[in-house]
C-alpha positions in Angstrom: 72.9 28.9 108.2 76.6 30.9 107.6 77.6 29.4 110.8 76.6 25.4 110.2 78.3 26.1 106.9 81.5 27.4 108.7 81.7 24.6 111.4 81.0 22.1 108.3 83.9 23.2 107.0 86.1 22.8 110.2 84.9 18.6 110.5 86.3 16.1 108.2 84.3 12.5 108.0 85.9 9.7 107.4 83.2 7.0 106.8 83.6 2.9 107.7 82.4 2.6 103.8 84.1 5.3 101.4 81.5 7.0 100.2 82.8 8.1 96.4 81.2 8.7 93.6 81.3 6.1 91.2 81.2 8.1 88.2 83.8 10.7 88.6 87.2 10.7 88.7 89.8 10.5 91.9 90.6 14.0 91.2 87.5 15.0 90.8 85.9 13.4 93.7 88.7 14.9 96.0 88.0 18.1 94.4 84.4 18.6 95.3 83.9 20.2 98.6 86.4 22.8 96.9 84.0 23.2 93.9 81.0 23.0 96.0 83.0 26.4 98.3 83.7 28.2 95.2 87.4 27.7 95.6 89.1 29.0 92.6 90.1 26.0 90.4 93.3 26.9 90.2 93.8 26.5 94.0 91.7 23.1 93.5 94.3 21.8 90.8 97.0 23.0 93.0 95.8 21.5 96.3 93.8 18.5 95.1 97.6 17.7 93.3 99.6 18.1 96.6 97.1 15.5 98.4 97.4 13.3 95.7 101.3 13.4 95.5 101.3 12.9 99.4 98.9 9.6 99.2 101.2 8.4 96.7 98.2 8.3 94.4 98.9 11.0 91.8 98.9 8.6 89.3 95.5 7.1 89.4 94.2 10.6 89.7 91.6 10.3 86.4 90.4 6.9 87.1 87.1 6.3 88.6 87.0 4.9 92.0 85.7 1.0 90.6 89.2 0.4 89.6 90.7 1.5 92.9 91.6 -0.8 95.6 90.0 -1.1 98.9 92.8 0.9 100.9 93.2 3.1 97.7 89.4 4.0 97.9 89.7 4.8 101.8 93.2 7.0 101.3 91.0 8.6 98.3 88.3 9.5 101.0 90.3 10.6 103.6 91.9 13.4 100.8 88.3 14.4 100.0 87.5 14.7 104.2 90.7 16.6 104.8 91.1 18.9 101.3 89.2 21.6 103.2 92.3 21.4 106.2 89.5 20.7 108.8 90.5 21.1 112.6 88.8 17.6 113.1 88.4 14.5 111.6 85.8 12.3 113.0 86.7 8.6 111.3 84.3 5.8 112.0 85.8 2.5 111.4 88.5 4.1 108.5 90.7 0.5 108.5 87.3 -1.8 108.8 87.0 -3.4 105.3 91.0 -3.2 104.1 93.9 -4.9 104.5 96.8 -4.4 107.1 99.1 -2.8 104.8 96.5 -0.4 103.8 95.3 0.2 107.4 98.9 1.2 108.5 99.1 4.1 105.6 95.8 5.5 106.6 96.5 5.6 110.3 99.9 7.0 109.2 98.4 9.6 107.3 95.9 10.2 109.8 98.9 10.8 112.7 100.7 13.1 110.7 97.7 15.1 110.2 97.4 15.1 114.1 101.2 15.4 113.8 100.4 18.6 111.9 97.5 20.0 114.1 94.5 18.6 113.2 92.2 16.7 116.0 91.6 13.3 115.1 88.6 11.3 116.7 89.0 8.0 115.6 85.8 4.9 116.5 87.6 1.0 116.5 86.5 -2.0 117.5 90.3 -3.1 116.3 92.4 -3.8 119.4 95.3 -3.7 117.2 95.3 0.0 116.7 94.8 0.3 120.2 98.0 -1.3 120.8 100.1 -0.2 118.3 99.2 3.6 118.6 99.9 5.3 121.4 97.2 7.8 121.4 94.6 8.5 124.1 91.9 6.5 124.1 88.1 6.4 125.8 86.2 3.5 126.4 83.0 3.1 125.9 81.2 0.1 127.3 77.3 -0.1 128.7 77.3 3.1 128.2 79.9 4.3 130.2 82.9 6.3 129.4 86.4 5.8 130.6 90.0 6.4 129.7 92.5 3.6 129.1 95.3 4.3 132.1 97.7 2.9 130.2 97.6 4.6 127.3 95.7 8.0 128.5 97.1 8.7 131.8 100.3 10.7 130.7 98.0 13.0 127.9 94.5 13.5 130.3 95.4 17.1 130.2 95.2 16.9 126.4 91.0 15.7 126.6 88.6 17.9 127.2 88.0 18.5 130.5 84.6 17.9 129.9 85.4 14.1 128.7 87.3 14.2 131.6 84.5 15.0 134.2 82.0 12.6 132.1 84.8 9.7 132.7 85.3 10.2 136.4 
């Protein structure tokens, strides 16, 4: 169990649909996985404030997550996936249901996290982000893994070399 607990802590999910809670505050739904880790609460208020101040949402901090737009609500669950400073984020669908302007800043925020160290495993249907990011990318299709040349080729030394064998 001490070792599920410790790799839990490592992920980060970020979920198509943000999954808040309703009747709590920003802060305080950011704040949780600290609380629920026994985190003193003056390293909560002091790390939970940081995030905030980097999302640019330190002022909507004690309203619930109702009055939050839909790109406020994601950025407000990406703080709660990475308040912990996971090694990886897995983020299904993270731009799915907001606008462009919202997508960008999440996938912003999300590169500088890799930026910063953290692995980032991103699902999309969105060709867009494709495009416009120049990430590695695997495609999967009928089952079937396989890197994007264009984009991949140059960083294959960066995948797993599992992924790798499983794509060949």
């Amino acid at each position: 169990p001490k070792q599920k607990q410790a790799l839990r802590r490592k992920i980060g999910i970020l979920f198509q649909e943000p999954q808040l809670i309703e009747h709590i505050s920003v802060f305080d739904n950011i704040a949780l996985p600290l609380r629920l880790t026994h985190v003193s609460e003056q390293n909560t208020q002091n790390s939970v404030t940081e995030l905030l101040r980097w999302l640019e949402l330190d002022n909507k901090k004690d309203v619930l997550p109702a009055t939050l737009s839909g790109g406020e609500r994601q950025c407000v669950a990406l703080a709660r996936a990475v308040i912990h400073r996971p090694t990886l984020i897995l983020a299904d669908e993270p731009t799915a249901h907001i606008d462009h302007v919202s997508s960008k800043k999440v996938l912003r925020l999300l590169e500088e996290l890799n930026r910063l160290g953290t692995t980032i495993i991103l699902s999309t249907h969105d060709q867009w982000i494709l495009e416009t990011y120049p990430h590695p990318h695997i495609h999967i299709q009928d089952g079937q893994l396989s890197i994007i040349p264009e984009t991949a080729a140059d960083d294959s030394d960066r995948f797993h070399p599992q992924i790798i064998q499983t794509a060949a």
